[in-house]
C-alpha positions as CSV (number, residue, x, y, z in Angstrom):
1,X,206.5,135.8,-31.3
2,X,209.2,132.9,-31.7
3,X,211.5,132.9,-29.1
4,X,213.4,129.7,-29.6
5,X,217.0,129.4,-32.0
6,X,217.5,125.6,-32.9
7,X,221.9,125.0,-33.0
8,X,222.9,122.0,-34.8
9,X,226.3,121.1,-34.5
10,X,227.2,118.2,-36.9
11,X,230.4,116.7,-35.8
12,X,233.2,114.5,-36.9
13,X,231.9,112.1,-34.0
14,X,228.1,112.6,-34.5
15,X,225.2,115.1,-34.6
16,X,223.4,117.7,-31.8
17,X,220.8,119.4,-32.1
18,X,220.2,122.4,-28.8
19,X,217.6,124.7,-28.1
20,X,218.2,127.9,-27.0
21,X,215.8,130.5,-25.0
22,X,215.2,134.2,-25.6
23,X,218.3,134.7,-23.1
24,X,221.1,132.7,-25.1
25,X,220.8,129.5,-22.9
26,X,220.4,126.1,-23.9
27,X,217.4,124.9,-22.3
28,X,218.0,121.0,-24.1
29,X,220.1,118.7,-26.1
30,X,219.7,115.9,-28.2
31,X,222.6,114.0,-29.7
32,X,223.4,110.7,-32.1
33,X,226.2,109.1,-33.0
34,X,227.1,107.8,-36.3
35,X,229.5,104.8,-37.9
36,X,233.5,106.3,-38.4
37,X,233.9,103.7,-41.5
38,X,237.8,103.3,-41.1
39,X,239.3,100.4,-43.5
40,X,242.8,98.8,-42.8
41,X,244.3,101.4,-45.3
42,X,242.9,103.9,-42.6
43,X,240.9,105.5,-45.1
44,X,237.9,107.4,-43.0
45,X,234.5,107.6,-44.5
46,X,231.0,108.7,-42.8
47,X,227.4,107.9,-44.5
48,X,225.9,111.5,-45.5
49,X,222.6,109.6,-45.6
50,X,223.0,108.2,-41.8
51,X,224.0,112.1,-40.8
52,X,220.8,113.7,-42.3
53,X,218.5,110.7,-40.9
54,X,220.0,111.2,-37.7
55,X,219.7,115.1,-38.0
56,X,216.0,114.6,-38.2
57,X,215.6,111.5,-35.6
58,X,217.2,113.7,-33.0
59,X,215.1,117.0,-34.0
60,X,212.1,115.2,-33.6
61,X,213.3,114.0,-30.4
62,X,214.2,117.5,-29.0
63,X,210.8,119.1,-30.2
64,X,208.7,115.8,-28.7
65,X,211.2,116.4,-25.3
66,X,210.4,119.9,-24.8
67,X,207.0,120.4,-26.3
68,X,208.1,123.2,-28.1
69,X,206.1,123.7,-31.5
70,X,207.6,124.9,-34.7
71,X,206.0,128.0,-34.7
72,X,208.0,129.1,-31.4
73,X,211.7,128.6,-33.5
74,X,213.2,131.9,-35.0
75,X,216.2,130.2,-37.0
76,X,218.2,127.6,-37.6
77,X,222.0,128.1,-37.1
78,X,224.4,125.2,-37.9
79,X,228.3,124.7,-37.4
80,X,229.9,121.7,-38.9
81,X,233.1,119.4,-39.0
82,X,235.2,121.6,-41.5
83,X,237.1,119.7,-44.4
84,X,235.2,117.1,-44.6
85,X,234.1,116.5,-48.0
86,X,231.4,114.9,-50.2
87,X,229.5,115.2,-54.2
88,X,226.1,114.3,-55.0
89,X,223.7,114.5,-57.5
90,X,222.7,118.2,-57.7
91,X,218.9,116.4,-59.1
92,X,218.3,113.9,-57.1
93,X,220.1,114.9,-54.0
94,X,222.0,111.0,-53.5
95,X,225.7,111.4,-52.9
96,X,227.6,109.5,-55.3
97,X,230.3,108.6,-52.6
98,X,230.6,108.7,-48.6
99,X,231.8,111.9,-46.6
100,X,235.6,111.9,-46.9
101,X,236.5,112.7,-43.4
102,X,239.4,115.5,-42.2
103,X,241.5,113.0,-40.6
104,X,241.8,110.7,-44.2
105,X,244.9,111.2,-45.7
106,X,244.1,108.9,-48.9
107,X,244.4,112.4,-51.1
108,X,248.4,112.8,-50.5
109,X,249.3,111.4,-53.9
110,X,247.2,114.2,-55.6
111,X,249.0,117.1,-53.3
112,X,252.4,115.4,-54.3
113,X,251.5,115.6,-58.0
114,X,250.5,118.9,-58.0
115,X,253.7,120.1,-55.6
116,X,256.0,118.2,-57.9
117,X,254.2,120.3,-60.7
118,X,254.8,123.6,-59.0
119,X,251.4,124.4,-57.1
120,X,252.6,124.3,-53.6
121,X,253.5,128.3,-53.0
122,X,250.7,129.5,-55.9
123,X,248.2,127.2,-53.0
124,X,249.1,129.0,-50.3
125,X,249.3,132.4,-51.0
126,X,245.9,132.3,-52.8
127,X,244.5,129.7,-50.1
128,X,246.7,130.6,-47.1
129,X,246.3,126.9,-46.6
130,X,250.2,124.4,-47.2
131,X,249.0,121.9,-49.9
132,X,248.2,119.3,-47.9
133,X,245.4,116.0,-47.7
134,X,244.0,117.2,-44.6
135,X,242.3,120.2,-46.7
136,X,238.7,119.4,-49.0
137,X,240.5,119.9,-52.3
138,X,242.3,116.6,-52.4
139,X,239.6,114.7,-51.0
140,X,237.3,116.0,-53.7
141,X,239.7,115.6,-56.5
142,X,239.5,111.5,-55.3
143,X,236.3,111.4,-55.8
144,X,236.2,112.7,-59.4
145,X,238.9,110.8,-60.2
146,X,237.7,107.7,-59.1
147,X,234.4,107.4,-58.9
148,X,232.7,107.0,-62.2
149,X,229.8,108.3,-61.6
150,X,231.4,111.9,-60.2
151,X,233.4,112.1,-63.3
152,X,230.3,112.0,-65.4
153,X,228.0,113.9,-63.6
154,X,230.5,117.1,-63.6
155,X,230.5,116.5,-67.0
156,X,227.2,117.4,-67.2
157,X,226.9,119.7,-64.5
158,X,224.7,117.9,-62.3
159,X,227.3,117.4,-59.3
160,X,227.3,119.4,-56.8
161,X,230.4,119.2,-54.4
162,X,230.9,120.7,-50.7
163,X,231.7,120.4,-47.0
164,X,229.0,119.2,-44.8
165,X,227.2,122.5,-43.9
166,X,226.1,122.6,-47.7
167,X,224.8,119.3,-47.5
168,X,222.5,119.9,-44.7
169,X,221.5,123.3,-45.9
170,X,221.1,121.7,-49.1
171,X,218.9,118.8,-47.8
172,X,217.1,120.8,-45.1
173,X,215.8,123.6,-47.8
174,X,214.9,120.5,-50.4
175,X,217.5,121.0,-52.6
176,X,216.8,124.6,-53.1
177,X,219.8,126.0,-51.5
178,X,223.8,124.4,-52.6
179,X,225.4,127.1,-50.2
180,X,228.1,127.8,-47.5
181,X,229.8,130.6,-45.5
182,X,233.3,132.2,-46.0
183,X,234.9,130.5,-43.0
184,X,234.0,126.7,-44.6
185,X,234.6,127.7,-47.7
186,X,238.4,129.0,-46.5
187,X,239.1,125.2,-45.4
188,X,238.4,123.6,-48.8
189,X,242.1,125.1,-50.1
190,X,239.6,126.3,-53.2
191,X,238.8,129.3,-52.0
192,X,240.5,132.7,-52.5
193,X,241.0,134.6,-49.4
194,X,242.4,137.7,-50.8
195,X,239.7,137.7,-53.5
196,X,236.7,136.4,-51.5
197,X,235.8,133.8,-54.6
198,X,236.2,130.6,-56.1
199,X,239.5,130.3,-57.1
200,X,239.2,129.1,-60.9
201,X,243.2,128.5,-61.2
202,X,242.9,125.6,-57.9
203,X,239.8,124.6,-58.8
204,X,240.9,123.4,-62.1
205,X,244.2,121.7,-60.9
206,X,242.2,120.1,-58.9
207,X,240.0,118.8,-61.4
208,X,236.8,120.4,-59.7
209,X,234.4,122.9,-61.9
210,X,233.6,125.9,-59.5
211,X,230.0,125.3,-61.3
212,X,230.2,122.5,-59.1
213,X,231.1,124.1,-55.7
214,X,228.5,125.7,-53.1
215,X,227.9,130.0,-53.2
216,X,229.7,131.5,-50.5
217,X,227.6,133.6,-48.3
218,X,227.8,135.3,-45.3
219,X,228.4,133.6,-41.8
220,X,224.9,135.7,-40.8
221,X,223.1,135.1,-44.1
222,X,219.8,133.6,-44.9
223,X,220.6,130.2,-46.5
224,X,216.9,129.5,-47.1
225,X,214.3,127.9,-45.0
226,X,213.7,124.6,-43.4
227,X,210.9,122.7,-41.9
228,X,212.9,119.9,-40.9
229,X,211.4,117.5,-44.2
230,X,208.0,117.8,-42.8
231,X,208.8,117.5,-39.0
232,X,208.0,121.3,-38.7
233,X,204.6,123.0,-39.0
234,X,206.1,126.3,-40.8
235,X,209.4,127.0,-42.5
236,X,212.0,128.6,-40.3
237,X,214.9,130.8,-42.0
238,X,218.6,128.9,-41.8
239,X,220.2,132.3,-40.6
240,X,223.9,131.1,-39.4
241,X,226.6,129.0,-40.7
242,X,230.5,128.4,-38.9
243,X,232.7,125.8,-39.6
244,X,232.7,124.1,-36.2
245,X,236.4,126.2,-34.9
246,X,234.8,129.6,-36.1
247,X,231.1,128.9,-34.7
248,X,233.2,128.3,-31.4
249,X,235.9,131.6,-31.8
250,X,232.2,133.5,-32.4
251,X,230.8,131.7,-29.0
252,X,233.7,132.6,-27.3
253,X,233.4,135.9,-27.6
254,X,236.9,136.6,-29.5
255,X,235.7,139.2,-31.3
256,X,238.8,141.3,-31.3
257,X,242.2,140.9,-32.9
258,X,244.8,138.9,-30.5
259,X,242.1,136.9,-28.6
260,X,242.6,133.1,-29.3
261,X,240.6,129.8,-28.0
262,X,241.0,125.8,-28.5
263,X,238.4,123.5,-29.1
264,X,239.3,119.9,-28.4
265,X,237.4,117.6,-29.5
266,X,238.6,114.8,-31.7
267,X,241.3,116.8,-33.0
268,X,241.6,120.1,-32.0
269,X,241.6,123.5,-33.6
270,X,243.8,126.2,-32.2
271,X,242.5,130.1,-33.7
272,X,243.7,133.2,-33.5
273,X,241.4,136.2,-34.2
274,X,243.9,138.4,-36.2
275,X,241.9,141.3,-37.7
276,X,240.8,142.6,-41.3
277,X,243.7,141.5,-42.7
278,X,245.4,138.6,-43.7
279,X,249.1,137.6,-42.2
280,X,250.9,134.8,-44.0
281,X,252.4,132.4,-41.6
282,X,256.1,131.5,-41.9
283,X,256.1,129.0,-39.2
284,X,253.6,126.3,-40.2
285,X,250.5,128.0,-39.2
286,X,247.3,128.7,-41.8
287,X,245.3,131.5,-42.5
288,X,241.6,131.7,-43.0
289,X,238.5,133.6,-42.9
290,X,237.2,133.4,-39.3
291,X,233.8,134.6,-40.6
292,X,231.8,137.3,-42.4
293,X,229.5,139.4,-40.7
294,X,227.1,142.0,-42.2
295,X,229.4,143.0,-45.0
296,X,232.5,142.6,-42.2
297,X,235.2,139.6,-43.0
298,X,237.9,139.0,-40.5
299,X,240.8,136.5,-40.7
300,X,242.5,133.9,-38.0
301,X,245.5,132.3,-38.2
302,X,245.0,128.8,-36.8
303,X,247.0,125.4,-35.9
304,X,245.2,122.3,-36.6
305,X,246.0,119.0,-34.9
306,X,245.0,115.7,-35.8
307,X,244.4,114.1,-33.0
308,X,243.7,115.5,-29.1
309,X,240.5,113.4,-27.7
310,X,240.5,110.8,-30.4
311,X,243.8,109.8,-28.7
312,X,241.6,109.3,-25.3
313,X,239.2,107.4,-27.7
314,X,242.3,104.9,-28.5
315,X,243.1,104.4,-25.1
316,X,239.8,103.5,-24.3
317,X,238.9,101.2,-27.8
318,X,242.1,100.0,-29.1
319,X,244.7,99.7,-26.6
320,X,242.1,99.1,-23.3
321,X,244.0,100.9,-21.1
322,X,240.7,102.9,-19.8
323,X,236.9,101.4,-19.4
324,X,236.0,105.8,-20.2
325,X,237.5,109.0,-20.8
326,X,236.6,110.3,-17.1
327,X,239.6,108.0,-15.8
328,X,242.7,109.7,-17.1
329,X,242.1,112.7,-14.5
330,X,242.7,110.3,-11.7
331,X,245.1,108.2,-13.5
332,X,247.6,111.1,-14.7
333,X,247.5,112.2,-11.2
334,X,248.5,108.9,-9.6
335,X,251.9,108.9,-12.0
336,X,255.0,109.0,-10.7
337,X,255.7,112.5,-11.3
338,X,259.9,111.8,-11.9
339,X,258.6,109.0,-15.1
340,X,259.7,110.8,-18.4
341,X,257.1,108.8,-20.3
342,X,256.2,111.2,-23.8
343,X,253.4,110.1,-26.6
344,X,253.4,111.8,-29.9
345,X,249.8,110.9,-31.7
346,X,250.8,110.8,-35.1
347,X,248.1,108.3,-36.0
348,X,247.8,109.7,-39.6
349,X,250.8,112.2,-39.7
350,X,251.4,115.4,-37.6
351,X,249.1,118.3,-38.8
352,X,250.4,121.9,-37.6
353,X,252.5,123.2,-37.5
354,X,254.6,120.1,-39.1
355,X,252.3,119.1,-41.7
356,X,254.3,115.0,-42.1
357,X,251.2,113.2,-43.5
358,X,253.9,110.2,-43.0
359,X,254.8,110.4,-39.3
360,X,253.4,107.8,-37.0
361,X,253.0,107.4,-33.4
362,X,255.0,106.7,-30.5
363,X,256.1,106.3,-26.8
364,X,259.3,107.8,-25.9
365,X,261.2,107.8,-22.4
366,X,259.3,104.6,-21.0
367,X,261.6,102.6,-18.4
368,X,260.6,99.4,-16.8
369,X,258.9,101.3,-14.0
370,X,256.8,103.1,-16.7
371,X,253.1,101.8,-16.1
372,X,249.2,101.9,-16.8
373,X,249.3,105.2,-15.2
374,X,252.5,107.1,-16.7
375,X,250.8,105.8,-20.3
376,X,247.5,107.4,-19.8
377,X,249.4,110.8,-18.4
378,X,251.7,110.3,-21.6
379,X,248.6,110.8,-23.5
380,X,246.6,113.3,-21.9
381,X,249.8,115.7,-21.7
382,X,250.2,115.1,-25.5
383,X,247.3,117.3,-26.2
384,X,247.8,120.3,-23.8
385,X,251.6,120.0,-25.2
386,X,250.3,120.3,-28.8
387,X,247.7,123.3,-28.2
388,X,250.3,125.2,-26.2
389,X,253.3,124.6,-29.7
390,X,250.6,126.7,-31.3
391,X,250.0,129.1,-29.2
392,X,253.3,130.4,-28.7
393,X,253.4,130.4,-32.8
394,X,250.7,132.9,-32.9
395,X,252.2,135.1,-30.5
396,X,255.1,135.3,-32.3
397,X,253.2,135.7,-36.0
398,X,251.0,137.9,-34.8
399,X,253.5,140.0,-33.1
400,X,250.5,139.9,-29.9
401,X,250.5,139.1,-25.9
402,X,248.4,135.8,-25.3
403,X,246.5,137.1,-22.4
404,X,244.8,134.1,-21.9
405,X,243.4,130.9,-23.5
406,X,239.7,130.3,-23.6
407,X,238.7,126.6,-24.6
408,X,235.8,124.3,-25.4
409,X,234.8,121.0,-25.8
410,X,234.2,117.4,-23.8
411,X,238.0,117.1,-22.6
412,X,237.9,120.3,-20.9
413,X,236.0,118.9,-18.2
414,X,239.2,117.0,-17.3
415,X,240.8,119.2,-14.4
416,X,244.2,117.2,-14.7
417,X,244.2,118.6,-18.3
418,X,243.3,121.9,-17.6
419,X,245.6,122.8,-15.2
420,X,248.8,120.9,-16.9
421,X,247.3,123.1,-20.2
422,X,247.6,126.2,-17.8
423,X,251.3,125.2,-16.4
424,X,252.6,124.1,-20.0
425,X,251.3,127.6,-21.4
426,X,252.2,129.6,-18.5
427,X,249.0,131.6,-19.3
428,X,245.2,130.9,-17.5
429,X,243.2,129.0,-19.7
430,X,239.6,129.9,-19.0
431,X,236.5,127.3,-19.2
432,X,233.1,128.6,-20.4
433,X,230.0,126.9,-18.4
434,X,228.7,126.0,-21.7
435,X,230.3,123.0,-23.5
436,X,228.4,123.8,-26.5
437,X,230.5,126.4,-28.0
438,X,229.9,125.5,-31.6
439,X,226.5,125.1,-31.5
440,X,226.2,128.4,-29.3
441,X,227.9,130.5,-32.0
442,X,226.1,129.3,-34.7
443,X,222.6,129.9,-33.1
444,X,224.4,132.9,-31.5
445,X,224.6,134.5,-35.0
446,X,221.0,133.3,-36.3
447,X,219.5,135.0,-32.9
448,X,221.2,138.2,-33.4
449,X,220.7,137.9,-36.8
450,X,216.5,137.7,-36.5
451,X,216.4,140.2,-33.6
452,X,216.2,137.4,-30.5
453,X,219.4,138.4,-28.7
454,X,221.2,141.7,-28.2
455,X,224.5,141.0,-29.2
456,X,226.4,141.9,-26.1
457,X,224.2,140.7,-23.5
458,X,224.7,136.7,-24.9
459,X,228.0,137.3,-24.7
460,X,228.4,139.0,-21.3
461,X,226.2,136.4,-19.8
462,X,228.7,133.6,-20.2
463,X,230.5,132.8,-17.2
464,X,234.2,131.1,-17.1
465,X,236.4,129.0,-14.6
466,X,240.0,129.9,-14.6
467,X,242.7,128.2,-14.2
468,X,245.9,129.8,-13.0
469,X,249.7,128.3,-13.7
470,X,251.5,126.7,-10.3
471,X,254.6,125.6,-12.1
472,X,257.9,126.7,-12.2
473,X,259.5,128.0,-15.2
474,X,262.1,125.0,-14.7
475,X,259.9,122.7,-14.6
476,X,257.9,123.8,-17.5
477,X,261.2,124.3,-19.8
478,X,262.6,120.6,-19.0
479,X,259.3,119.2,-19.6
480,X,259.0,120.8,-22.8
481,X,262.4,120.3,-23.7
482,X,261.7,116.6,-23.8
483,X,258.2,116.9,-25.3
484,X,260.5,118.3,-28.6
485,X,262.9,115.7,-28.3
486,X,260.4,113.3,-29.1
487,X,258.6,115.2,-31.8
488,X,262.1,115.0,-33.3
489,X,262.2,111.3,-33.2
490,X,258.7,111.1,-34.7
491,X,259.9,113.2,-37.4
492,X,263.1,111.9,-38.1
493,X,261.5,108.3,-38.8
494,X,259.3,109.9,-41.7
């Protein structure tokens, strides 16, 4: 019997592929970078064709690695970079334009046209998104609007459009399958979360056909099978799909109303689980489809920021403050604990719960005294300040008690980070063993789905470091006092 679930987890960043055993643990990993294709407009593109190659380098790699044969995997289960938006030809299979990646803004002149044309509130309270760049919808509407070829296959119904979980179920099944889950589809601003469907009123004010657009399925449901073009010696079923923030919530184990996690990664994702029913955020937050499970869907309310570890990526790239990310622990430690040094990274606006695709960046409070060390603090306090602005916004839309905060992701093996997110929150914040949290919920699902795991004993299994707040409430209200007070300046020079 096949006791293997493959998790690929294809990122804003690059691709993984993990293998998981009978018992939920991931026994190996393979990943791959790809090009972030960022002109001087800061337009960000990625090569769909460079993600799929890479998909199948690295499974090869994995399978060669641990001499596992393709008749010992029992699904597929993939989680994705959500927003993130592409077309190709629905024949052929070659995309008629690069990935538009979440961070690129280059859609806000097609969300001010249709706000100045009354859209905004009919967007989100069919959506529960704000009309907004960051979403699919605008990124899509570029592309039929300027790229010739788009225009004219949509014409004739040969386009197919969608996030990047339907193009790899798409180009993993051969083209058979043009598919994706409830929580993806929920983060296009297309989709009707009241209705479950399509919504044909969006769609067409965006200019997209809904013939166009991917069936939504289930988060659980058989998307067809794969073998990998060739790599495998039998099809296996595709039995999961998350959006990379749900595939995480799922690995986390929130399963019940009120629990909430962060992922940071390069931006970070902030999520509530709030229930069977929807709750309309007055306060900047969205609302979306967390997943649907055996007939089951359940709704989040979730804050979205721009960017948490792509900050640490600047300081090491751009600015040179940092030879690697594993230095700003040490660093933020070493500053001088009285410098009132904030960074707001508004590199392409402020996402939730402010939603200024026009605010930039900046340093606030530095003295002459302020150095290489009070800057790298700066920006590693940035992102437990940002996660914790949301959090208290859930509790209060969601009316319940954040008991704790469970995260994922690379910069949560930063201890500096982790406990400043635990003072700044006044709540623990507990660390999983597993970094793989998106990948882990997606093959999660597949395994439970095809009879590998028992649903609560993955779950129980997964053991969590916790960290406890040491600071005074003082402290924590003077430090976020001026954390606000330069958010306001960031604002005010929009």
């Amino acid at each position: 019997m096949a006791k293997y679930i493959l998790g690929i987890d294809q990122s804003t960043q690059g691709t993984k592929v993990l293998l998981f055993d009978e018992n939920g643990r991931a026994v190996c990993r393979v990943d791959k970078s790809h090009r972030q294709l960022v002109d001087e407009r800061g337009w960000v593109e990625h090569d769909p064709m460079e993600i799929w190659q890479n998909l199948l380098e690295i499974t090869r790699e994995l399978l060669a690695e641990t001499k596992v044969s393709g008749r010992d995997i029992a699904a597929v289960g993939i989680s994705n970079q959500r927003e993130t938006a592409m077309a190709w030809n629905s024949e052929t299979g070659e995309p008629v334009y690069n990935a538009i990646v979440w961070q690129c803004a280059r859609g806000a002149a097609i969300c001010q046209r249709l706000d100045m044309d009354g859209f905004g509130d009919l967007v989100r309270s069919h959506t529960g998104l704000p009309l907004s760049p960051y979403f699919s919808a605008a990124k899509l509407a570029w592309i039929v609007e300027n790229v010739a070829e788009a225009r004219a296959l949509m014409e004739q119904g040969k386009l197919a459009v969608g996030t990047m979980d339907s193009w790899l179920v798409y180009k993993l099944t051969g083209g058979k399958s043009h598919k994706t889950d409830f929580s993806n589809a929920s983060r296009t601003e297309l989709f009707n979360i009241n209705t479950l469907m399509w919504d044909e009123e969006i769609c067409r004010a965006f200019g997209i056909k809904p013939a166009a657009l991917p069936e939504v399925c289930e988060s659980n449901a058989l998307y067809g099978t794969t073998d990998f073009d060739g790599i495998l010696e039998q099809p296996v079923p595709i039995h999961g799909v998350f959006g990379d923030s749900h595939a995480a919530l799922y690995g986390q184990g929130c399963h019940m109303p009120g629990m909430i996690k962060a992922t940071y990664g390069t931006g970070s994702s902030v999520m509530m689980n709030i229930g069977d029913k929807p709750i309309a955020s007055q306060k900047g937050l969205v609302t979306s489809l967390a997943w649907s499970l055996d007939g089951k869907p359940e709704y989040v309310l979730e804050g979205n920021i721009n960017y948490t570890g792509a900050s640490i990526t600047w300081l090491k790239d751009n600015v040179e403050l940092i030879e690697s990310a594993g230095e700003t622990a040490a660093l933020a430690k070493e500053a001088n604990p009285a410098d009132k040094t904030y960074f707001v990274p508004a590199f392409s606006g402020l996402g939730a719960p402010y939603w200024d695709s026009e605010a930039t960046g900046m340093f606030t409070g530095i003295t002459r005294v302020t150095g290489k060390a009070e800057l790298v603090r700066a920006v590693v306090d940035s992102i437990a300040y940002q996660i914790a602005d949301i959090a208290g916004l859930m509790e209060e839309e969601s009316g319940k008690t954040l008991k704790a905060l469970r995260v994922d992701g690379g910069p949560t093996k930063n201890q500096y980070l982790m406990q400043f997110q635990a003072d700044i929150l006044d709540r623990p914040v507990e660390v999983p063993d597993s970094e793989e949290l998106s990948a882990m919920g997606a093959a999660y699902a597949a395994g439970i789905s095809v009879g590998i795991f028992d649903n609560k004993k993955v779950f129980d299994g997964i053991s969590r470091i916790k960290y406890m707040s040491g600071m005074s409430q003082e402290q924590r209200i003077q430090l976020k006092a001026g954390w606000r007070s330069s958010i306001d300046r960031a604002l005010a020079r929009t």
